[in-house]
C-alpha positions as CSV (number, residue, x, y, z in Angstrom):
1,X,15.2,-73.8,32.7
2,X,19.0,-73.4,31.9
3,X,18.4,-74.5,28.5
4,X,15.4,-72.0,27.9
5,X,17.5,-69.3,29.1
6,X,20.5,-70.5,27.0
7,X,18.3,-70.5,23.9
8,X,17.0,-66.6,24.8
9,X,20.6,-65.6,24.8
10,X,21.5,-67.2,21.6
11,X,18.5,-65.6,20.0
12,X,19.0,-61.9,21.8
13,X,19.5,-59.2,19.3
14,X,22.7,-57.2,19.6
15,X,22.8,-54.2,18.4
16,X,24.8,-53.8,15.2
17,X,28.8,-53.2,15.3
18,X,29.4,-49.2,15.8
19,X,26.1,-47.9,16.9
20,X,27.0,-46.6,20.1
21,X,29.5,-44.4,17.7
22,X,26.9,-43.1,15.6
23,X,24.9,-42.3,18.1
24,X,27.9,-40.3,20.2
25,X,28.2,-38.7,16.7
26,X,24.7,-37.7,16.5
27,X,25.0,-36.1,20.0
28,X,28.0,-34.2,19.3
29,X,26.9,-32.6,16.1
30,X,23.2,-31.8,17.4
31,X,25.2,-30.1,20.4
32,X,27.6,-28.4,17.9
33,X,25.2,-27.2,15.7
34,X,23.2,-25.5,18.5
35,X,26.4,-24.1,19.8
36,X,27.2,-22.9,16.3
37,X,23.4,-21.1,16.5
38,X,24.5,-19.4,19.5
39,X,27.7,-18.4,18.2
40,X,26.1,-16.6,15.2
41,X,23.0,-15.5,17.4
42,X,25.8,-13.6,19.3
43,X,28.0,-12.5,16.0
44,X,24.7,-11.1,14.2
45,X,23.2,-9.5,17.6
46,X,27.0,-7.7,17.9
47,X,27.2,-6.5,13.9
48,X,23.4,-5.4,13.8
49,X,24.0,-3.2,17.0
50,X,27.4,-1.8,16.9
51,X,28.5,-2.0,12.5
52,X,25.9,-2.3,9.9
53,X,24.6,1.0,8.8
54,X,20.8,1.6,9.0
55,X,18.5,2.6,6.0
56,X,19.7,6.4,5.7
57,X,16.9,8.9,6.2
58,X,16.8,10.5,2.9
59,X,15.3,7.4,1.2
60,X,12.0,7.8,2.9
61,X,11.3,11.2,1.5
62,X,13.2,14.3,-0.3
63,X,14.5,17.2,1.0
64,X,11.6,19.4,2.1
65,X,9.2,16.3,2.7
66,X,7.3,16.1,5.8
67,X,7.9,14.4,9.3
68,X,5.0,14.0,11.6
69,X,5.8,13.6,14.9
70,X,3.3,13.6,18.3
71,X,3.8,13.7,21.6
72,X,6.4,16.4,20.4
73,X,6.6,18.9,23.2
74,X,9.3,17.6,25.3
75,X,11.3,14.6,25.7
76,X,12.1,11.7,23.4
77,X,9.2,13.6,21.0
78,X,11.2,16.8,20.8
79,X,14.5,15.4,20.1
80,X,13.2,13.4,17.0
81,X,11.8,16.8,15.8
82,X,15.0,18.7,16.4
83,X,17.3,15.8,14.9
84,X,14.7,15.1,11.7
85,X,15.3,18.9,11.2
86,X,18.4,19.0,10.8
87,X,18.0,16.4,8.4
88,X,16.6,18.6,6.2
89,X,12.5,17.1,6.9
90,X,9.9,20.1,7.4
91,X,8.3,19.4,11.0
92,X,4.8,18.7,11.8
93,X,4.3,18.9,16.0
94,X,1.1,17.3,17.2
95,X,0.9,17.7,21.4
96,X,-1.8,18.4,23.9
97,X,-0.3,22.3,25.0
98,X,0.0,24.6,22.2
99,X,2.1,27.2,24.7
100,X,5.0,24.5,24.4
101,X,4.9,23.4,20.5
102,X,4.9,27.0,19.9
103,X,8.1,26.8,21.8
104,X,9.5,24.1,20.1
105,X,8.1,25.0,16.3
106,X,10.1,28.7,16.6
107,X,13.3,26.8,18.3
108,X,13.3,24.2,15.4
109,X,13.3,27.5,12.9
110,X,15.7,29.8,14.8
111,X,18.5,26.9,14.2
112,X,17.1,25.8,10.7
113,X,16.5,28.4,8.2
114,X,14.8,26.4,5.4
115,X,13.0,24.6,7.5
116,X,9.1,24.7,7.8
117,X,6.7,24.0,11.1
118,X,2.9,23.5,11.7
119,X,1.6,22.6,15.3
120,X,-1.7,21.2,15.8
121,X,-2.2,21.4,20.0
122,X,-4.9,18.0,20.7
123,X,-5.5,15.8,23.8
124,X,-5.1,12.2,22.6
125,X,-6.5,11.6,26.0
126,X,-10.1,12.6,24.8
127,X,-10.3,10.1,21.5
128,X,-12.2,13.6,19.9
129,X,-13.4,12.8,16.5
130,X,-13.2,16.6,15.4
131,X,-10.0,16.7,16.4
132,X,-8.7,13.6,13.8
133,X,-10.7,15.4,11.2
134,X,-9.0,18.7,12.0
135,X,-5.6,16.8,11.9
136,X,-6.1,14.8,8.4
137,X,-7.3,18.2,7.2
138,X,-3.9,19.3,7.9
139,X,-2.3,16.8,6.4
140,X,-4.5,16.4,3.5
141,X,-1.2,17.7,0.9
142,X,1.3,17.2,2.4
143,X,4.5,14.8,1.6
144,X,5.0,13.3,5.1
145,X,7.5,11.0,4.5
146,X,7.9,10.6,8.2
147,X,5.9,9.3,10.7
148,X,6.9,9.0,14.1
149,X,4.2,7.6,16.7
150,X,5.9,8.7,20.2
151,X,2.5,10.1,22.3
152,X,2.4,7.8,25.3
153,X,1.1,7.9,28.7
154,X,2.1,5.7,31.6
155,X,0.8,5.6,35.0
156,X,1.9,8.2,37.8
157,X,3.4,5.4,40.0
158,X,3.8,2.0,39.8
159,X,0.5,0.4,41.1
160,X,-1.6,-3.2,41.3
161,X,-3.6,-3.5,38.3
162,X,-6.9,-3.8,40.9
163,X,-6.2,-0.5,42.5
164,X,-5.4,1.0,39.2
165,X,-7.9,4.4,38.9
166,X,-10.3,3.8,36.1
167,X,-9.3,7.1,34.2
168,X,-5.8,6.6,34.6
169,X,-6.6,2.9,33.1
170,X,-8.7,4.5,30.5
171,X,-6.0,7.2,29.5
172,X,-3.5,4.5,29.2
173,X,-5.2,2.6,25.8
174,X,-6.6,5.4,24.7
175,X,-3.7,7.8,24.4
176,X,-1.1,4.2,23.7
177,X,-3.7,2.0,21.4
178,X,-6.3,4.3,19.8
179,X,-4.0,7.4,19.3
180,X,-1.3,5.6,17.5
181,X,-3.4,3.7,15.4
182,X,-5.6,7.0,14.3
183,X,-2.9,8.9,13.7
184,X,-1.3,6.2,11.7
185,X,-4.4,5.7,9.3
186,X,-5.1,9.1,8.6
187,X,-0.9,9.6,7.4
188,X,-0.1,5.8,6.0
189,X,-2.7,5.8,2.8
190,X,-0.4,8.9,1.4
191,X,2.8,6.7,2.1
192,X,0.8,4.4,-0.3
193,X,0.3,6.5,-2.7
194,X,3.9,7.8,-2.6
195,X,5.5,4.0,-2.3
196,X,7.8,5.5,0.1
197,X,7.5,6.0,3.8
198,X,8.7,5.7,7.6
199,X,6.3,5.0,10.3
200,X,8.3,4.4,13.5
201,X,6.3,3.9,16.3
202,X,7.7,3.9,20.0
203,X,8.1,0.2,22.0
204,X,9.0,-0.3,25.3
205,X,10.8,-3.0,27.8
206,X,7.6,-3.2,29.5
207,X,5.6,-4.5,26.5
208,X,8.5,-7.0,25.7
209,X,8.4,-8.7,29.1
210,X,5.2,-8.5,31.6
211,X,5.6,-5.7,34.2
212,X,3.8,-6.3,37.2
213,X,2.7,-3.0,38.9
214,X,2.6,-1.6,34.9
215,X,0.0,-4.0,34.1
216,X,-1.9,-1.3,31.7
217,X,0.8,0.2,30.4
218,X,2.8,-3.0,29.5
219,X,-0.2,-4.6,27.9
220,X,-0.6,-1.3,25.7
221,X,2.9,-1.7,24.6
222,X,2.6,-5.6,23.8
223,X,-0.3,-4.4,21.8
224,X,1.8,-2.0,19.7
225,X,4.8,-5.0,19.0
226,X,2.0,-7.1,17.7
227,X,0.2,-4.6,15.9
228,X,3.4,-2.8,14.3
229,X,4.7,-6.2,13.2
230,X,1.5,-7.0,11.5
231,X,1.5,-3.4,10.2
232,X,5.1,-3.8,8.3
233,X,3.8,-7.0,6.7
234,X,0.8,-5.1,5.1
235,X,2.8,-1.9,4.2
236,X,5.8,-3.9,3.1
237,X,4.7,-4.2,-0.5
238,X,4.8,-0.5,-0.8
239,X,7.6,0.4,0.0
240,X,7.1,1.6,3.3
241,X,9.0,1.0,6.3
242,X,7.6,0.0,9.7
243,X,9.6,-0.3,12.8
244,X,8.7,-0.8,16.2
245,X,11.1,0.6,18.8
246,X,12.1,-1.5,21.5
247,X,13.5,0.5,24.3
248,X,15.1,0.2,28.1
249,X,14.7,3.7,30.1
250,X,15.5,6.8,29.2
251,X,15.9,10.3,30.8
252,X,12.4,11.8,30.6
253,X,9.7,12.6,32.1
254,X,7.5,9.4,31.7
255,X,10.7,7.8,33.3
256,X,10.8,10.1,35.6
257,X,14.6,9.7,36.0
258,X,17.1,13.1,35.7
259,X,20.7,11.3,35.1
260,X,21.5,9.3,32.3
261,X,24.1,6.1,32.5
262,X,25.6,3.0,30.1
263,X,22.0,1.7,30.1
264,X,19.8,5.0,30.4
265,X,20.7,7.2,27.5
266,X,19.4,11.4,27.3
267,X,16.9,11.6,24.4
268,X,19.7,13.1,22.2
269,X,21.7,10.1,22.0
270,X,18.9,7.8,21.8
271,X,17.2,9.0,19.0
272,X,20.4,10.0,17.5
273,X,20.7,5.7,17.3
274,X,17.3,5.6,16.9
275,X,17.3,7.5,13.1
276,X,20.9,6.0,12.3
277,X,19.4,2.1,13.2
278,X,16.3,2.1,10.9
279,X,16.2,-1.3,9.2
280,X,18.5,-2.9,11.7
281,X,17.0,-5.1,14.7
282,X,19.6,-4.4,17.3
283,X,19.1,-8.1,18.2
284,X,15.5,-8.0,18.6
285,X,15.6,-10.7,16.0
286,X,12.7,-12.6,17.7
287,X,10.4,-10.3,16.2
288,X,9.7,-8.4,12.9
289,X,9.7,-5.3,12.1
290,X,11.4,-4.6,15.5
291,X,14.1,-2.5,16.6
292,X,16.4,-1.9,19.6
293,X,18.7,0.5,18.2
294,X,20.2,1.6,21.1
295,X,23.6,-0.8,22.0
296,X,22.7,-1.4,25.6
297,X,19.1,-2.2,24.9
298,X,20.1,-4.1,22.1
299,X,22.6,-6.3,24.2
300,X,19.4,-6.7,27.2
301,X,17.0,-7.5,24.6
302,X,18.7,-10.1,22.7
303,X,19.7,-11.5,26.1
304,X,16.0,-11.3,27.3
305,X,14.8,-13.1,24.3
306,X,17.5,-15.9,23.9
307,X,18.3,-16.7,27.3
308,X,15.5,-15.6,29.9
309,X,12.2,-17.2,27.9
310,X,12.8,-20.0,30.3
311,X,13.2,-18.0,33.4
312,X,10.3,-15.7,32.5
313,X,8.7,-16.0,35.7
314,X,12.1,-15.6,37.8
315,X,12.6,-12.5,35.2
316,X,8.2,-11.1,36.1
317,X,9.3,-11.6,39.7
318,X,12.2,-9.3,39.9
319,X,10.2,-6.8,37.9
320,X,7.5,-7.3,40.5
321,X,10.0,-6.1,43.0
322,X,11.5,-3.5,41.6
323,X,8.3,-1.7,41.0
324,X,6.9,-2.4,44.3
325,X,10.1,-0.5,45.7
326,X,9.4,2.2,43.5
327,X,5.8,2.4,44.7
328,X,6.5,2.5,48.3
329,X,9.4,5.1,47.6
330,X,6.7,7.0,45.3
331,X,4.1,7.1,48.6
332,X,6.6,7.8,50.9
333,X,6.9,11.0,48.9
334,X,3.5,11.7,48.3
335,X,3.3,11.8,52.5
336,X,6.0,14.0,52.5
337,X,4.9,16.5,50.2
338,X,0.9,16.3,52.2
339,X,2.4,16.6,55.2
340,X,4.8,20.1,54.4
341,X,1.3,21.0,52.7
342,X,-0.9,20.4,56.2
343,X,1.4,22.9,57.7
């Protein structure tokens, strides 16, 4: 037996002189290398956000050219109408009340002389056929070099996706989904023709990462990442730029919040970043097309997508939570306010 076992150790293969070495080396560079990734993720994320210049607007369209924007009554909407007219774009407002795009048409011209309006008052809500015909009628002309997609609807509170009411569900996609895509068909083949063009279409947090609570909403915003991606790759080719804008919260009314901080911008200063960012991702380098263009978002979203894809369900959970305080804050109210009405 001591002679078998003597003959197995004589004939045992040892591995060859400096292996252990090598493979120590092959360790330390695979580590370096994706420390080096991480190092450059960070340097790229930092120059896209805060020092490369974005696509400036005057290469999307001449002076006098056309920028459609909806949802354009208030908000986020009216600020891009207000800054793209000051850029020297003639405004086209599409919103459901005509009282309050009449509003913002004659402010737009009382603080830019040469610059023209139309209004076109619709309820995206109602997915009208006459009403698309009336608005590609309107357009039918017209050098809209601009096209930005910011009609949205969210829901009222923050509520489980089974107790979500069937029209609010409804108005959700229809106004999110089939109004962006509409509007974008009837204004993109001119683009086409033109081989020049902007269609900017507004993201959100909420379709980056799942939203419990926002179920509706946050799917309708995933759909418009995918389909604006796909979107740049087919317009591409002529010369048209697509970005989707990724954003945190913002004072509106959607957001329902009044005060603005380092990570909740006004409207004016986020589309101001908005318009000087086109082109650049912010760090939303994850996805094409795809834009965070304010610096806060842009320093959350790159976080989100380098770091928290493994924690994603950690990351669902706190959103979970967060909305389910808002909810019970949001009824708390709505007992209030029924309860000073009972009397």
């Amino acid at each position: 037996m001591n002679s078998l076992c003597e003959a197995v150790h004589q004939f045992r293969v040892e591995p060859p002189a400096g292996w252990a070495s090598i493979g120590t080396t092959f360790v330390a560079a695979v580590g370096g290398l994706f420390l080096a990734s991480k190092v450059f993720s960070v340097v790229r994320a930092l120059f896209s956000i805060f020092l490369l210049p974005g696509i400036p607007l005057r290469s999307f369209g001449p002076k006098g050219s056309w920028a459609l924007v909806t949802g354009a009554s208030d908000g986020i909407g009216k600020e891009y109408a207000h800054q793209l007219a000051r850029a020297g774009f003639n405004i086209f407002l599409v919103s459901r009340s005509a009282d309050k795009l009449a509003a913002v048409a004659g402010d737009i011209c009382e603080k830019n002389a040469t610059v023209q309006t139309k209004t076109f008052a619709m309820d995206f809500s109602h997915n009208d056929d006459d009403d698309y015909e009336k608005l590609k009628k309107m357009v039918k002309g017209l050098d809209i070099s601009v096209l930005i997609n910011n009609v949205g609807l969210s829901h009222a509170i923050p509520v489980p996706f089974v107790l979500t009411d069937a029209e609010e569900m409804e108005d959700i996609i229809t106004i999110n989904c089939l109004g962006t895509l509409r509007v974008t068909q009837i204004v993109a083949p001119g683009m086409m023709e033109r081989k020049r063009g902007l269609i900017l279409t507004m993201g959100s947090f909420g379709g980056l990462f799942p939203t419990p609570l926002l179920a509706t909403y946050s799917g309708s915003k995933a759909f418009l990442q995918q389909w604006s991606s796909a979107l740049g790759s087919e317009l591409e080719p002529y010369g048209i730029t697509v970005q989707l804008t990724q954003s945190y919260l913002v004072t509106s009314a959607m957001s329902k919040i009044r005060k603005s901080s380092m990570t909740i911008p006004n409207p004016r200063d986020f589309v101001r970043a908005t318009l000087s960012h086109i082109g650049r991702s912010g760090g939303m380098f994850s996805y094409a097309y795809t834009s965070a263009p304010y610096w806060s978002h842009g320093l959350m979203a790159w976080s989100i997508v380098t770091f928290l894809g493994p924690l994603s369900k950690i990351v669902i959970g706190f959103n979970k939570t967060m909305h389910e305080s808002i909810r019970k804050r949001a009824l708390r109210k709505m007992e209030r306010e029924a309860g000073k009405k009972a009397l």
